[in-house]
TIKOL-446198 format. One record per residue (C-alpha): residue in one letter; x, y, z. Coordinates in steps of 0.5 Angstrom, whole numbers, plus 500, padded with zeros to 3 digits. Layout:
BEGIN
  type   px   py   pz
     a    X    Y    Z
...
***
This chain:
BEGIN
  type   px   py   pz
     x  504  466  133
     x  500  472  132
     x  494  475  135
     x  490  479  131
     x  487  486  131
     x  480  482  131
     x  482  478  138
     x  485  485  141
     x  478  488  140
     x  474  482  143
     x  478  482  149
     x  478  489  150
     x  471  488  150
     x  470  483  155
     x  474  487  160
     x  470  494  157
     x  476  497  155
     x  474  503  149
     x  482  502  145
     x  483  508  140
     x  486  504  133
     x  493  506  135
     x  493  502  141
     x  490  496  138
     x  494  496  134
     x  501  497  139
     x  498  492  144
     x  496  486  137
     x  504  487  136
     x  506  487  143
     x  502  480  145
     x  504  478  139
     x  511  478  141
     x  510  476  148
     x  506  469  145
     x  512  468  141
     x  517  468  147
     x  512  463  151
     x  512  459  144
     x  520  459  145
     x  520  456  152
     x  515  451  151
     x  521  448  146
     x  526  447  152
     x  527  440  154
     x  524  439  161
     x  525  431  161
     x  526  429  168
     x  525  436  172
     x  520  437  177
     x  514  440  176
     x  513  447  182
     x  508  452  183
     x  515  456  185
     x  521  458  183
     x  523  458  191
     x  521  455  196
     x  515  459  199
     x  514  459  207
     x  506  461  210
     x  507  469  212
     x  500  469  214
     x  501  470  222
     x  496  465  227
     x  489  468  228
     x  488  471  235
     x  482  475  238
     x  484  481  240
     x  481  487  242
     x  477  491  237
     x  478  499  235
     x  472  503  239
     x  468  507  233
     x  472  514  235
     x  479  511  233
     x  476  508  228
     x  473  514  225
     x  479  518  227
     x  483  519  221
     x  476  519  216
     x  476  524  211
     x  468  524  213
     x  463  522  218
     x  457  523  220
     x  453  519  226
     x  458  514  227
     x  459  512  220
     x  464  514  214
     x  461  518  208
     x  463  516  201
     x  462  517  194
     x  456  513  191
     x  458  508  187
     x  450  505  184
     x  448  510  179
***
């Protein structure tokens, strides 16, 4: 299976990638490798194995919500690159 350059262009533009010839042509011969590899596993016989979501078995890690204390705004602010009036400064994103 194959991806063609065309199909390379069209996804680099939706994620609003600028790709030079050069990648376009490296990533076209990469996927295209990728997608024969999953090509290969889908001809592996899998009659009578369960579907998983995981390899392993997975835990909940998430610790159990508690209220706590909140930070005052000094420790909070303590280790800001900058601040002013009670509040951290950061770079404007809105052009």
């Amino acid at each position: 299976m194959k991806i063609t350059k065309e199909e390379v262009i069209h996804v680099a533009d939706l994620a609003r990638l600028d790709l030079d010839e050069e990648s376009i042509d490296r990533f076209a011969e990469q996927i295209g490798e990728i997608l024969e590899y999953v090509d290969t596993l889908n001809q592996v016989d899998t009659e009578g194995v369960t579907p998983t979501s995981h390899a392993i078995f997975l835990n909940n890690a998430f610790r159990e919500d508690e209220e706590r204390a909140h930070l005052d705004n000094d420790t909070a602010l303590a280790n800001a690159p900058e601040k002013e009036d009670g509040g951290f400064i950061v770079p404007k994103v809105v052009g």
